[in-house]
C-alpha positions in Angstrom: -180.8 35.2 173.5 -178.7 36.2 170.5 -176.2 38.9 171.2 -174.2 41.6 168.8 -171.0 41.4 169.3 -169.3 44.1 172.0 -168.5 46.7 169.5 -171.3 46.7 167.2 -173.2 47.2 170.7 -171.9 49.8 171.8 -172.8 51.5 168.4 -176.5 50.2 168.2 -177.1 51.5 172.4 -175.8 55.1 171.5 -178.0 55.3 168.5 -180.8 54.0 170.9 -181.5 50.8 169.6 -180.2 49.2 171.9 -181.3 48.8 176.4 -178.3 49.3 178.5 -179.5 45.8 179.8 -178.4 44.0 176.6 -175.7 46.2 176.2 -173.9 45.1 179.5 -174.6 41.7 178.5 -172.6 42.0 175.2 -169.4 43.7 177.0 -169.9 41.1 179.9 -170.1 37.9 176.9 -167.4 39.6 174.8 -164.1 37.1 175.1 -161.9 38.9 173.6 -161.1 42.3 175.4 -157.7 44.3 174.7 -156.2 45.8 177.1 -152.9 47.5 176.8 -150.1 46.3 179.3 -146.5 47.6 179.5 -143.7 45.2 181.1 -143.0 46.5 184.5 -139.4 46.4 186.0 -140.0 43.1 187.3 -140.3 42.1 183.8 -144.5 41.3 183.9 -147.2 42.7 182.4 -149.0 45.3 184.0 -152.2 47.1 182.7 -151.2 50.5 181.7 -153.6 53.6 183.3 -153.8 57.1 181.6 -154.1 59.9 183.7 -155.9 62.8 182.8 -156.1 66.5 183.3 -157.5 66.2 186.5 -154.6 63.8 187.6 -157.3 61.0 187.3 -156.6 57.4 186.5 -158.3 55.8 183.6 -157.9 52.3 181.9 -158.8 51.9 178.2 -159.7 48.7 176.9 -160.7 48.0 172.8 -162.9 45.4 171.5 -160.5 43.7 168.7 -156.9 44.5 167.6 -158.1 47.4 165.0 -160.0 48.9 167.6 -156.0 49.1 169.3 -154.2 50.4 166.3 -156.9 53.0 165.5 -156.4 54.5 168.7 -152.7 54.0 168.5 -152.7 55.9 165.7 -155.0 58.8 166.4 -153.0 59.0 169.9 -149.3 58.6 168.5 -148.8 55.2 170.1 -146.7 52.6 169.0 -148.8 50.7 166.2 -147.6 47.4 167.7 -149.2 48.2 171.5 -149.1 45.2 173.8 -152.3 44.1 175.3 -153.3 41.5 177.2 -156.4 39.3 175.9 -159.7 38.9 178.5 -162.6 38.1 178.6 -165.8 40.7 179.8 -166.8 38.8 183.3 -163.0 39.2 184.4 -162.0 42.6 183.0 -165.2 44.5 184.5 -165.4 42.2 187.4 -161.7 43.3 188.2 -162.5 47.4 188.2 -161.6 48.9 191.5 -162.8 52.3 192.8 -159.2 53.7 192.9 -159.8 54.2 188.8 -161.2 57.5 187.2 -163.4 55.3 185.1 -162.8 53.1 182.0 -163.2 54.3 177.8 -164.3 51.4 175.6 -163.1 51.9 172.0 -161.8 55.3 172.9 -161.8 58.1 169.9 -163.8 55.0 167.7 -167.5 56.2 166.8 -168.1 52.8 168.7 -166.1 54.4 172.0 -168.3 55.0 175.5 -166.7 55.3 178.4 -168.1 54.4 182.1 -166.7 56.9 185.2 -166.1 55.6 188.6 -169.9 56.3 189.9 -170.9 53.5 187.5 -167.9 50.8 188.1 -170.1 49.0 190.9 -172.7 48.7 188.0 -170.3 47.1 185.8 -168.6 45.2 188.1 -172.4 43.6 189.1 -173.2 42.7 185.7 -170.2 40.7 185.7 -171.7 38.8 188.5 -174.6 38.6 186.9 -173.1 37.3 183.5 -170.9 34.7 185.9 -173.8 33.3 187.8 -176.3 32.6 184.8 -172.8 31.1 183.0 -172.6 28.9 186.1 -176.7 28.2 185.6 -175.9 26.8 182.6 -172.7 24.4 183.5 -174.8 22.5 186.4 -175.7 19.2 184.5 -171.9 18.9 184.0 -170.4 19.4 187.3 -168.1 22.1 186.4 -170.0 24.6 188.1 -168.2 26.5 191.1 -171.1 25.6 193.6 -170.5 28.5 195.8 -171.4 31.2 192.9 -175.2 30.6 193.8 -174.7 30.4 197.3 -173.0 33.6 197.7 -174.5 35.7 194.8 -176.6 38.6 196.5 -178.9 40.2 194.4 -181.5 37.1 193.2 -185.0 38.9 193.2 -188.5 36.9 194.0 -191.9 38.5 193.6 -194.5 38.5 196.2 -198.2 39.0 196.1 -199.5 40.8 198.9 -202.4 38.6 200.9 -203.0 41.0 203.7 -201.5 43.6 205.6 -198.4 41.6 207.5 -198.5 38.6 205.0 -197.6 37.5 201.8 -197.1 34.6 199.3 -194.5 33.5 196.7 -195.3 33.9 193.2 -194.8 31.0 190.8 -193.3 30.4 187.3 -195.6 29.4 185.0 -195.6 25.3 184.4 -197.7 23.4 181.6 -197.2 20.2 184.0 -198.5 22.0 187.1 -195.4 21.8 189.1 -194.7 24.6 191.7 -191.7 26.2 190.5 -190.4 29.6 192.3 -189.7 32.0 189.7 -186.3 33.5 190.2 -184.5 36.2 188.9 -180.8 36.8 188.0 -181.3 40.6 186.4 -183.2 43.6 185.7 -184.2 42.6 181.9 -185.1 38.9 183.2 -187.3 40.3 186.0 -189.0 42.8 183.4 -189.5 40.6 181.0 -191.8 38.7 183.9 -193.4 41.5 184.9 -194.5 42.5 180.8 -195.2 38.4 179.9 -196.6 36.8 183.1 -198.0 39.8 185.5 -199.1 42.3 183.0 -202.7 41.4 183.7 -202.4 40.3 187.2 -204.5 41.4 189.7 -202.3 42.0 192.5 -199.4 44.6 192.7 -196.1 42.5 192.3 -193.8 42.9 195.4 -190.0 42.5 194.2 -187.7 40.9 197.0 -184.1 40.8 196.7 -182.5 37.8 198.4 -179.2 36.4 198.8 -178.0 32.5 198.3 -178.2 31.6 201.8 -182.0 33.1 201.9 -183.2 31.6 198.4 -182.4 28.0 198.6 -183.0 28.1 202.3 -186.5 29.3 201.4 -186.9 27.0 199.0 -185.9 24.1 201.2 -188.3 25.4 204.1 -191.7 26.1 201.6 -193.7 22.7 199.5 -192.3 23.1 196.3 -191.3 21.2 193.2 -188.2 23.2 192.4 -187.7 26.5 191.2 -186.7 28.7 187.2 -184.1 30.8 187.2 -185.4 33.5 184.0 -188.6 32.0 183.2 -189.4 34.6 180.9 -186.5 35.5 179.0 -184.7 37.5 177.6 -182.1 34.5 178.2 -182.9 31.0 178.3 -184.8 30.0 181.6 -183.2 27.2 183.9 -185.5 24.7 185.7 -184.3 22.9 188.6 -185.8 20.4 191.7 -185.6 21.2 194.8 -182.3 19.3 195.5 -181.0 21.9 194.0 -180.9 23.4 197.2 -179.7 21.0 199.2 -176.3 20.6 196.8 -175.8 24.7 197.4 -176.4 24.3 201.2 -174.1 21.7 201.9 -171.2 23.0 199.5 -169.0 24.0 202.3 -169.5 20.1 203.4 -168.2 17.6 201.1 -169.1 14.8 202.9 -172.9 15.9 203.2 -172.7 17.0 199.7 -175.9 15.2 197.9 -175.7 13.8 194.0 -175.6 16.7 191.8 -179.3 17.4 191.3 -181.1 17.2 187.3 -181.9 19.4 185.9 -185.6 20.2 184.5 
């Protein structure tokens, strides 16, 4: 999935051509982020807040250095503003409920700003951006294991068989392999629901499930493995079932399996 840049998303969502879903995504990808610092009097750098009429607390954060000086100077500042340099995952991830809210770009036609109702969102899109960056480091071992054991919020679909009972729906596979179809997001679970269930004949049954419950699921059920995104909008991940055991056991080095292939 190709993604515009943080600033040039912001422009393209608030001229509507742009979902809010690939919009987080491009502030959560964005490495970049500037935000301004002053040097407290223990001589470190802390993030500066604004405070507005209402005694509130805001941060502001800018997508590149112009971004900083335009503001700077529309606002009087000092053209030279100190920032600190982050990436998306850790600035949002970071926003604590003791803020106002946070202004992107602010006074820029690419400016939107996000008030403390909708910090939670941001912060779980930057859990969401963390875990499907993890996804994608498995085969090399880098991965922090425990990112898909505690991540809260994976969704499985269920097809209803009778009034008490129900039954996993799989991913699609030309091979014929029984893959559970997992999803990380909103987007990646529509993007199922338009490509794979548009015609089904069954009413979809979304589930959302924590680490613990998924790969202990998929441990307990005769599977093959399971896809994380099978339908896009981001590249889908396959993986065998030992995938399962290697998240189970990460508190337990010395159970801990071989790191499982990938698919």
């Amino acid at each position: 999935m190709s993604l515009p840049d943080a600033r040039t998303a912001v422009r393209e969502h608030l001229a509507g051509r742009l979902s809010s879903a690939t919009l987080f995504r491009s502030l959560m990808t964005h490495s970049d982020w500037h935000v301004p610092v002053y040097t407290s009097t223990e001589g470190e750098a802390a993030v500066m807040t604004f405070v507005d009429a209402a005694g509130e607390r805001w941060i502001k954060v800018f997508t590149d250095p112009a971004a900083v000086e335009a503001w700077a100077e529309q606002s009087g500042g000092a053209p030279d503003q100190q920032c600190v340099v982050t990436d998306g995952a850790n600035l949002f991830s970071a926003l604590d409920d003791t803020l106002a809210g946070v202004e992107i770009n602010p006074g820029l036609p690419e400016g939107v700003h996000y008030q403390q109702a909708h910090l939670p969102l941001l912060r779980q899109w930057a859990r969401i951006v963390e875990l499907e960056s993890a996804l994608e480091t498995i085969d090399t071992g880098e991965t922090p294991i425990g990112l898909l054991r505690d991540y809260d919020a994976y969704v499985l679909v269920l097809k209803r068989t009778g009034a008490d009972t129900a039954q996993l729906v799989l991913a699609p596979d030309a091979e014929g392999r029984l893959l559970a179809a997992v999803f990380t997001a909103e987007d990646t679970l529509a993007a199922f629901f338009d490509q794979v269930l548009a015609t089904a004949d069954f009413e979809p049954i979304p589930v959302r499930v924590n680490g613990m419950q998924l790969f202990g699921q998929l441990q307990a059920l005769p599977l093959d493995g399971l896809v994380f995104n099978c339908s896009g909008p981001i590249p889908p991940r396959a993986f065998g079932k030992r995938l399962a055991t290697y998240v189970l056991a990460a508190d337990d080095e010395t159970a801990r399996p071989v790191w499982p292939d990938a698919h």
